[in-house]
C-alpha atoms as one frame of an Amber mdcrd trajectory, in Angstrom:
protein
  -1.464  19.858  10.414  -2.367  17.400   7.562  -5.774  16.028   7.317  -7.068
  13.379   4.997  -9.989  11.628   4.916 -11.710   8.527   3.609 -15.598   7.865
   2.591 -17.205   6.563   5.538 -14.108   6.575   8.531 -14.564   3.226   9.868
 -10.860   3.770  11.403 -10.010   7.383  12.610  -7.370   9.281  13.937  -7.691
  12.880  15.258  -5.154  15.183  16.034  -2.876  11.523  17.011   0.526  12.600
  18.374   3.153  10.157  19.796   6.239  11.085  21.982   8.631   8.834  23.952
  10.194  10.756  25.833   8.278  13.845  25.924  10.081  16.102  24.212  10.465
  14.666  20.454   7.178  13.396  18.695   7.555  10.500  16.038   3.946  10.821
  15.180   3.300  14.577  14.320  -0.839  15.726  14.628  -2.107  12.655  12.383
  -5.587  13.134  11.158  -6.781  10.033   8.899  -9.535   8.402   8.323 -10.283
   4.771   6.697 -13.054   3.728   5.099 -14.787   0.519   6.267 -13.983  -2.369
   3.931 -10.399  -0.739   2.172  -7.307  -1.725   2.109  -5.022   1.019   3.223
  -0.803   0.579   3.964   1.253   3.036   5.757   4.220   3.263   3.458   7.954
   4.682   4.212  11.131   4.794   5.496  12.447   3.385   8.731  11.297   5.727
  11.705   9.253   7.216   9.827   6.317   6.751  12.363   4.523   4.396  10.596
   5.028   1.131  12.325   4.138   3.455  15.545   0.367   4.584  13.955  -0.276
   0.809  13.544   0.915  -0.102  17.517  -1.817   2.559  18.653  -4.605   1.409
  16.673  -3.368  -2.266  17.609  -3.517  -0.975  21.264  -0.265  -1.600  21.687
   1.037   1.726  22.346  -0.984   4.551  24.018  -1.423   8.286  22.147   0.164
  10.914  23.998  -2.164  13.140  22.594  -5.664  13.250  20.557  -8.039   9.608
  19.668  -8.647   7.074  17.868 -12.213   6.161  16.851 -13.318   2.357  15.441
 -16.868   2.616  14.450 -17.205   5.604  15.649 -16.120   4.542  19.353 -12.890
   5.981  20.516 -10.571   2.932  21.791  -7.781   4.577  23.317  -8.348   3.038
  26.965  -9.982  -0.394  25.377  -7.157  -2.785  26.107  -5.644  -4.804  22.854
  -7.545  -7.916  23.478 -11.182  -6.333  23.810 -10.450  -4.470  20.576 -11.557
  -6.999  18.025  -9.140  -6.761  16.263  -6.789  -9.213  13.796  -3.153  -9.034
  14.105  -0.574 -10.200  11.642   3.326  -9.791  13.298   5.994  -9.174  11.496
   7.576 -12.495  12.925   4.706 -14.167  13.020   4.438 -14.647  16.882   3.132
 -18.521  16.800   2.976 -20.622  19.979   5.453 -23.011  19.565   4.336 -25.338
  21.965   0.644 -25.282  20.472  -0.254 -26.926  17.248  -1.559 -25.159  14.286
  -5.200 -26.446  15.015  -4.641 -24.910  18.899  -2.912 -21.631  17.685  -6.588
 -20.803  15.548  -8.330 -22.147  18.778  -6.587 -19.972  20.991  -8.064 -16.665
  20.397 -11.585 -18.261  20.219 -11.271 -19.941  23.890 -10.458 -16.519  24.886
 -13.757 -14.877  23.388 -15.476 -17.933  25.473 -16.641 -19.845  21.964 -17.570
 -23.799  22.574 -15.523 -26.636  21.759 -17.674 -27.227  18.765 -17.622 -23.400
  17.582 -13.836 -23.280  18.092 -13.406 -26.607  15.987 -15.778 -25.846  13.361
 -14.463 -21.928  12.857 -10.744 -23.081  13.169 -11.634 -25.665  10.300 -13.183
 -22.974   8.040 -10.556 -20.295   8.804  -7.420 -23.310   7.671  -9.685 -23.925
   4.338  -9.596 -20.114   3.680  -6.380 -20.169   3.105  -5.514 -23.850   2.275
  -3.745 -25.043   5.203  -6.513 -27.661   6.385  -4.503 -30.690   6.572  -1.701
 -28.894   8.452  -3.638 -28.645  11.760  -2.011 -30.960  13.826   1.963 -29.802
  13.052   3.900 -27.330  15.227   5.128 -24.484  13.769   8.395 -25.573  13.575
   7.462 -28.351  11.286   6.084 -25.115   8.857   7.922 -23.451   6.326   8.178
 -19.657   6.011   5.106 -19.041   3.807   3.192 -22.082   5.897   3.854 -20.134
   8.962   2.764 -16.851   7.499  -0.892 -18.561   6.028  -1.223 -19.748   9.518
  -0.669 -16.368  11.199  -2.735 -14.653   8.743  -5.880 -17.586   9.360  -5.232
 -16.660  13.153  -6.688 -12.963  12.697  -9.659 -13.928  10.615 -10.488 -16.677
  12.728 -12.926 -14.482  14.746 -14.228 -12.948  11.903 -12.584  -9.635  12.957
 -14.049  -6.590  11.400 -10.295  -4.844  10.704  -7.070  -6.872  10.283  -3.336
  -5.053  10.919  -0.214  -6.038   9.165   2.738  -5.338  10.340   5.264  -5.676
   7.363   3.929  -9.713   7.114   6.053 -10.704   3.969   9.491  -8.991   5.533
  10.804 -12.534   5.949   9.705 -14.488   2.855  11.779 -14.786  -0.821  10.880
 -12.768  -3.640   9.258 -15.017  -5.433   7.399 -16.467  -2.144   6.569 -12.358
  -1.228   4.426 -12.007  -4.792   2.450 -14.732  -4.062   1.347 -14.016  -0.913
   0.642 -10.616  -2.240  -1.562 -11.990  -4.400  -3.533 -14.424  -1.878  -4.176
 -11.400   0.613  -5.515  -9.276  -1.826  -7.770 -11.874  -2.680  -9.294 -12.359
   0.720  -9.476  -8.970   1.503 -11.432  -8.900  -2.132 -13.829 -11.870  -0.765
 -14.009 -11.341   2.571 -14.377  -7.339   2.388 -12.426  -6.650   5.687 -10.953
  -3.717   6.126  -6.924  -4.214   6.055  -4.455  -1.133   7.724  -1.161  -2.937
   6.295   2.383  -1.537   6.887   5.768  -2.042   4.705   8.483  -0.275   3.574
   8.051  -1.951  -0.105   6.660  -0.381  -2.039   5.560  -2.628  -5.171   3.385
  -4.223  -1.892   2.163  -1.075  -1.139   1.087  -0.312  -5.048  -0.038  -3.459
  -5.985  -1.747  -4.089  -3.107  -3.352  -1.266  -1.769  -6.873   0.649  -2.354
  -4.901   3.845  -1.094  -1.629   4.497   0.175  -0.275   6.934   2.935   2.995
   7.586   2.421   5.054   8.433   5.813   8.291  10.525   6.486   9.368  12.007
   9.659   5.931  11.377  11.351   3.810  13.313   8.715   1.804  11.807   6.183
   3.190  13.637   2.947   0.769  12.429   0.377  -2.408  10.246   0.561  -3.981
   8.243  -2.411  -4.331   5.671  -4.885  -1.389   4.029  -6.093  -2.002   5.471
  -9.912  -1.884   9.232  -8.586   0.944   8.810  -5.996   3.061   7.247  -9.322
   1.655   9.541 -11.725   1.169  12.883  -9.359   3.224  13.284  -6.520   2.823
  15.603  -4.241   6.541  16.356  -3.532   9.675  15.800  -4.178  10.174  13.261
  -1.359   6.766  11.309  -2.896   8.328  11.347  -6.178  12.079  10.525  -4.936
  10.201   7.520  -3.437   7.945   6.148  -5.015   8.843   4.492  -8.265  12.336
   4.819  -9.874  12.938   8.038 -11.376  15.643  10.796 -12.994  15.811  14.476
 -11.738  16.687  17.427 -13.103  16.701  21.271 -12.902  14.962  23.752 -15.095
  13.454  26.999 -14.806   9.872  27.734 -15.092   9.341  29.460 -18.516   5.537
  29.637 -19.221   2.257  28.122 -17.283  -0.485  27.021 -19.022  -3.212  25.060
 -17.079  -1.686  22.067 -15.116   1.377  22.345 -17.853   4.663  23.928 -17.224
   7.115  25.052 -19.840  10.451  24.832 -18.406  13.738  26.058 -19.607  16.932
  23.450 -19.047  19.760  26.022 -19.360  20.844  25.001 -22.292  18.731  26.407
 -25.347  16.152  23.490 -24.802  12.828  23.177 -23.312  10.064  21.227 -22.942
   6.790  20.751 -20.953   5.490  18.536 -17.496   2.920  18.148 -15.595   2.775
  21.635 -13.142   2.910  19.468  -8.949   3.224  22.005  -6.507   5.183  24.404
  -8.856   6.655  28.062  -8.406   5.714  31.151 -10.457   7.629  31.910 -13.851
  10.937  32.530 -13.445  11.277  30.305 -10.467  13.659  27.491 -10.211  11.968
  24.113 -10.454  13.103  20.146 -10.411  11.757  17.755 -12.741  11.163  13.947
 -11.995  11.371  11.973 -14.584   9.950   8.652 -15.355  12.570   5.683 -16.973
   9.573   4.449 -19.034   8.644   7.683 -20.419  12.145   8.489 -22.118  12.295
   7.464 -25.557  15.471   7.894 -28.064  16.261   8.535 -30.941  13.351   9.651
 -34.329  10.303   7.939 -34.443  10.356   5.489 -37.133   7.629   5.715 -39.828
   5.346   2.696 -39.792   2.965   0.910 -41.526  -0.999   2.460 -41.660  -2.701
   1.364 -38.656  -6.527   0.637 -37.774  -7.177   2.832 -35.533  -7.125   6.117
 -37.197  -6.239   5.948 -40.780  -2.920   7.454 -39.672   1.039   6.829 -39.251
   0.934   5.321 -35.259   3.948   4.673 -32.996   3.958   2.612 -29.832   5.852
   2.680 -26.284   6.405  -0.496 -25.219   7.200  -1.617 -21.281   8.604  -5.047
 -20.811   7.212  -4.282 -17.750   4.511  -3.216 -16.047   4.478   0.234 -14.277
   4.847  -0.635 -10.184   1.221   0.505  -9.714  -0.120  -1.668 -12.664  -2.217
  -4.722 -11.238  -0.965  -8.127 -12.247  -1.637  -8.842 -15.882  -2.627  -5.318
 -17.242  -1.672  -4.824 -20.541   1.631  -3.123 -21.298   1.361  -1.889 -24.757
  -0.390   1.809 -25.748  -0.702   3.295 -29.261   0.394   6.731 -29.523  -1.992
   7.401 -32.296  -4.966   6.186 -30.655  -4.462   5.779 -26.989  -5.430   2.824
 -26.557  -3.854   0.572 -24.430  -2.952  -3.475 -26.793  -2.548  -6.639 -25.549
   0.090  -7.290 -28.216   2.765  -4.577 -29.996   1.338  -5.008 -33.463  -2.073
  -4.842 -33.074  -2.557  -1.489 -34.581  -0.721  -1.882 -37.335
């Protein structure tokens, strides 16, 4: 059994199992809980149960065994539509036959809102998200990334108190996919919803996301901010997954603290972090970060600022895939501190 749990658990699942056919379970004794105003994705592999986790909570598919609280009410025989919940589809699932301006309306007419209240909240829901003068076009007159704004407006419309994605980007191009990463996180900032997203992509999932559980064969193998599951994996599948990285085997040689020594096999050794490692003497594998390799002798350079001392810096033309948009990408090995520009130390 794996439990995790959030701050307040505005969304919870106990003991959640799922089996189709009553014999194999694709959702394996899920205990999570989400806090009320985060933004937490379900991240992983095909079938990795994921996807599944999101249907319950939608209402969509029924637990075979344990609940599901929202608010501290368990939902599991609420049906989808008395949930109050938002719902973004992976295709979208616009009428076609309805405009834009009906598609926002529909879900209000349903909740029994007034003409004017429908009109007025369909209005404010298109200016969220900068679609206003698109209300009268079908959604075959929309492009991709029109379509998707529209979908997304249609589960804030009734000012929902949690939204559910369901891998909403899958469709766009990459340069169409970062924006719209951007403008989600940006409502969820101002409109402090709480957001269950799923995706099997992971620079969504890390530059997105408040935490991230990461799925594989219906178990949630590690659950946390983006920075630790990059920086500290749990395991090896965490690591294998989550970032690009190099592995190879040593043998544990000394322990000190949350350092390991390790032994390559070859005369050499060096140190790493100590996640989830054996005793001395036990075989071990090391993942290894492309960023953190540097090669070659350090060059001497001039006197920096910082410390009155001879200072060296990494340098990423990149930022790590957990990194927020526009975080600096320079650090001073003499000083630590992260620069803005390479030669500011110097």
């Amino acid at each position: 059994m794996t439990t995790h749990s959030g701050e307040t658990g505005f969304v919870e699942f106990t003991k959640v199992q799922k089996s189709y056919d009553g014999e194999n379970l694709v959702v394996k004794d899920l205990n999570l809980s989400v806090g009320k105003g985060e933004f937490l994705t379900m991240l992983g592999p095909s079938g990795s149960g994921k996807t599944t986790c999101l249907m319950m909570l939608a209402g969509f598919e029924t637990a075979t065994h344990g609940e599901i609280l929202l608010g501290g009410k368990p939902i599991n025989n609420i049906p989808p539509h008395k949930r109050g919940i938002g719902m973004v589809f992976q295709n979208y699932a616009l009428f076609p036959h309805m405009t834009v301006n009906e598609n926002l309306a529909f879900p209000l007419e349903v909740r029994g809102q007034s003409k004017s209240e429908r009109e007025a909240n369909v209005k404010k829901a298109l200016d969220m998200v900068q679609m206003s003068s698109f209300g009268n076009r079908r959604p075959a007159q929309l492009s991709g990334g029109q379509q998707q704004r529209i979908a997304l407006a249609r589960s804030l419309v009734f000012e929902p108190d949690l939204v559910l994605m369901d891998e909403p980007l899958g469709a766009l191009d990459k340069q169409l996919r970062e924006h719209m990463q951007f403008e989600i996180k940006h409502l969820h900032d101002r409109l402090g919803v709480t957001v269950v997203y799923v995706t099997h992509d992971q620079s969504e999932a890390l530059t997105m996301s408040d935490r991230i559980a990461v799925f594989d064969d219906g178990i949630i193998q590690q659950l946390a901010p983006p920075s630790d599951l990059y920086e500290r994996p749990e395991n090896a599948f965490v690591a294998q997954f989550i970032g690009e990285n190099n592995r190879i085997e040593a043998t544990v040689s000394e322990l000190k603290g949350d350092t390991a020594i390790v032994d390559y096999g070859n005369g050499s050794k060096g140190q790493a972090l100590a996640i989830n490692c054996g005793d001395v003497g036990t075989k071990t594998v090391l993942s290894i970060r492309p960023e953190r390799v540097q090669l070659g002798q350090k060059k001497r350079l001039k006197r920096d600022r910082c410390r009155g001392q001879r200072a060296h810096l990494s340098w990423r033309p990149y930022p790590l895939p957990h990194e927020r948009y526009g975080q600096r990408r320079f650090r001073c090995e003499s000083c630590q501190l992260s620069r803005p520009h390479a030669f500011e130390c110097w």
